[in-house]
C-alpha positions as CSV (number, residue, x, y, z in Angstrom):
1,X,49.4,-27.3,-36.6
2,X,47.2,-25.3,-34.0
3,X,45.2,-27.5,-31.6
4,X,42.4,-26.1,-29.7
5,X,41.7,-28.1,-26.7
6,X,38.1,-27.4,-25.2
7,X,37.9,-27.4,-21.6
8,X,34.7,-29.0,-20.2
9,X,32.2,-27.4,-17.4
10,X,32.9,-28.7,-14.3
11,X,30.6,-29.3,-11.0
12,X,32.4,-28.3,-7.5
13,X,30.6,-29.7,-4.7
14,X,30.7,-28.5,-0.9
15,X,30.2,-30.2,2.0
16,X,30.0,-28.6,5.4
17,X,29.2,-29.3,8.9
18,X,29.6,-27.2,11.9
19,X,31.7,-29.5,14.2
20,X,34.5,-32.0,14.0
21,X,32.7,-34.7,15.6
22,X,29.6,-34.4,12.9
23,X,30.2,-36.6,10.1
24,X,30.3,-35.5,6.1
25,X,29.4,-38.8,4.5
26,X,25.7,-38.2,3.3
27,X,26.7,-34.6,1.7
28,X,29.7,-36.3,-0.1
29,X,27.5,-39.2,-1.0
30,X,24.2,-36.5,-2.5
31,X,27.0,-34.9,-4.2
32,X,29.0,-37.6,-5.7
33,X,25.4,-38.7,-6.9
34,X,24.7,-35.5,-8.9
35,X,27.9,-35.5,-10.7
36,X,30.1,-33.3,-8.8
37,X,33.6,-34.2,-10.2
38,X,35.6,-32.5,-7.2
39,X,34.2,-32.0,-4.0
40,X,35.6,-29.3,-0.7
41,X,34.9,-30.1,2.5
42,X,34.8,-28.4,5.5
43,X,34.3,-28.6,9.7
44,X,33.8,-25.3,10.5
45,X,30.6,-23.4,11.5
46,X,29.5,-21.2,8.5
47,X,29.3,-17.9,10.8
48,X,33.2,-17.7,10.6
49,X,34.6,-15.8,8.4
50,X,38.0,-18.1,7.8
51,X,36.2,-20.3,4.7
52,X,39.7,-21.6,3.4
53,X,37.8,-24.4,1.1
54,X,35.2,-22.0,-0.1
55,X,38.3,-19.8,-1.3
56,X,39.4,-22.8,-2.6
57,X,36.7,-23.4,-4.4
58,X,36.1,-19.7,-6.0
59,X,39.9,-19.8,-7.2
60,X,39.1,-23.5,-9.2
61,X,35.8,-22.0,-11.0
62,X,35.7,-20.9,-14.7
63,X,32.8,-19.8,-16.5
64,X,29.7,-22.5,-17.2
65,X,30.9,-24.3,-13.8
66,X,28.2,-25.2,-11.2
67,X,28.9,-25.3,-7.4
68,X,26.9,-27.9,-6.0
69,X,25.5,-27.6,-2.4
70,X,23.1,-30.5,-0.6
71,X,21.3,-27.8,1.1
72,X,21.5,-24.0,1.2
73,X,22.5,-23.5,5.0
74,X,25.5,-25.6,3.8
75,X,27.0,-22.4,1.8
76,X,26.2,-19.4,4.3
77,X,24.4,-19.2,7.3
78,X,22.6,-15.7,6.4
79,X,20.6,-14.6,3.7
80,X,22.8,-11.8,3.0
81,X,26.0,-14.5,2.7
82,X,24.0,-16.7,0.6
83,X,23.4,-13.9,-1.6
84,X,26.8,-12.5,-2.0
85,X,28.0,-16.1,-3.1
86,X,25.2,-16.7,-5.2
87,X,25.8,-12.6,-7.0
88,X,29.8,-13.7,-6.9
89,X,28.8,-17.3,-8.5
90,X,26.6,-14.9,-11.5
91,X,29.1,-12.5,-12.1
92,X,31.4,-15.5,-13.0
93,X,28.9,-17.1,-15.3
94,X,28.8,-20.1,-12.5
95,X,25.7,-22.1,-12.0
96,X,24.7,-22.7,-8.5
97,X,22.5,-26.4,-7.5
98,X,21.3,-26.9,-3.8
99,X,20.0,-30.5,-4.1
100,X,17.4,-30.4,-0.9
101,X,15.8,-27.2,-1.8
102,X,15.7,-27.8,-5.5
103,X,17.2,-24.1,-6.6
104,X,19.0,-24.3,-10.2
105,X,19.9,-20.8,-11.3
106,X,20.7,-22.2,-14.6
107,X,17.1,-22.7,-14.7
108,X,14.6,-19.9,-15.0
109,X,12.5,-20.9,-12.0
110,X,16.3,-21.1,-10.0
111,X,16.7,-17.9,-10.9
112,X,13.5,-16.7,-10.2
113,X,13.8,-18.0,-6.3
114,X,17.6,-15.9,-6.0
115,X,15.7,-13.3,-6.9
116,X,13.1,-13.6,-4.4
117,X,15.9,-14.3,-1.7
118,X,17.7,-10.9,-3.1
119,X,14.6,-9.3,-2.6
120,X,13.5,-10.6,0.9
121,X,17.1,-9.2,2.1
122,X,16.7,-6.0,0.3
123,X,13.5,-5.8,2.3
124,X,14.8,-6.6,5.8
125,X,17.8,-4.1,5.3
126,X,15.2,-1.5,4.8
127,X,13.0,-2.5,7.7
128,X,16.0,-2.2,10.1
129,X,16.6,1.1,8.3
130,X,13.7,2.1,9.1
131,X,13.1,1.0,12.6
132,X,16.4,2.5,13.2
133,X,15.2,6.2,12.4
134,X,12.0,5.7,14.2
135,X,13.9,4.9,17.1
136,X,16.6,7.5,16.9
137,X,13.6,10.0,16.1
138,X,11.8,9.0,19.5
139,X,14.6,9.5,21.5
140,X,15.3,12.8,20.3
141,X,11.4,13.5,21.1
142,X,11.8,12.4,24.7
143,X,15.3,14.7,24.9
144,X,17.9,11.8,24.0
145,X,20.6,12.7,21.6
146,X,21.4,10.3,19.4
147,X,24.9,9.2,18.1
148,X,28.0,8.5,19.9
149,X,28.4,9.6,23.7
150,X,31.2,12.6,23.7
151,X,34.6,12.3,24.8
């Protein structure tokens, strides 16, 4: 006889703070609260690029999953790391909660705010574009040559 076993959805929570001597506890404890069945911690800052728990915790997701977070900054340090989790997190069909600033992108409205946060970055990569080329072009004006020196 064939059994079919349905997995259930899972929420993966993550904790962070920047220092060893800063203490987990209230993330763990917000988590815990909204349901988060497994939760990875971590003591490093956000800004480095060695995120062994956050690799652990991409390798655990399946599809309809939520990763938990008790505030955004928790994740990623920059907009543009934010949104690459929260684009990896929809390209696996994985929810994503930050308790303290109320985003859901199950939700409509959750979605809605990633989208305004995709757009915002979007926005300041083409400002810097742009400032870039009105610099380079002002330098050329006053004789500079732009790019890298010769040699």
């Amino acid at each position: 006889m064939l059994q079919i076993i349905l997995l259930g959805t899972m929420k993966f929570g993550l904790a962070r703070v920047s220092t060893e001597d800063q203490n987990l506890d209230l993330q763990v404890d917000a988590l815990k609260a909204a349901g988060c069945e497994k939760i990875f911690t971590e003591k490093i800052s956000s800004r480095s690029k060695d995120r062994p728990e956050v690799i652990k915790l991409i390798s655990q997701l399946r599809k309809g999953d939520d990763v938990v977070v008790w505030k955004l900054d928790r994740l990623g340090r920059s907009l543009r790391d934010l949104i690459g989790y929260i684009t990896k997190f929809e390209e696996m069909e994985v929810g994503f909660i930050s308790l303290q600033d109320n985003i859901d992108t199950s939700t409509t409205t959750g979605r809605f705010i990633f989208n305004i946060f995709a757009s915002l970055a979007e926005f300041e990569r083409e400002i810097i574009r742009d400032r870039t080329k009105a610099g380079l072009a002002s330098a050329r004006a006053r004789g500079r040559k732009g790019g890298r020196p010769a040699g």
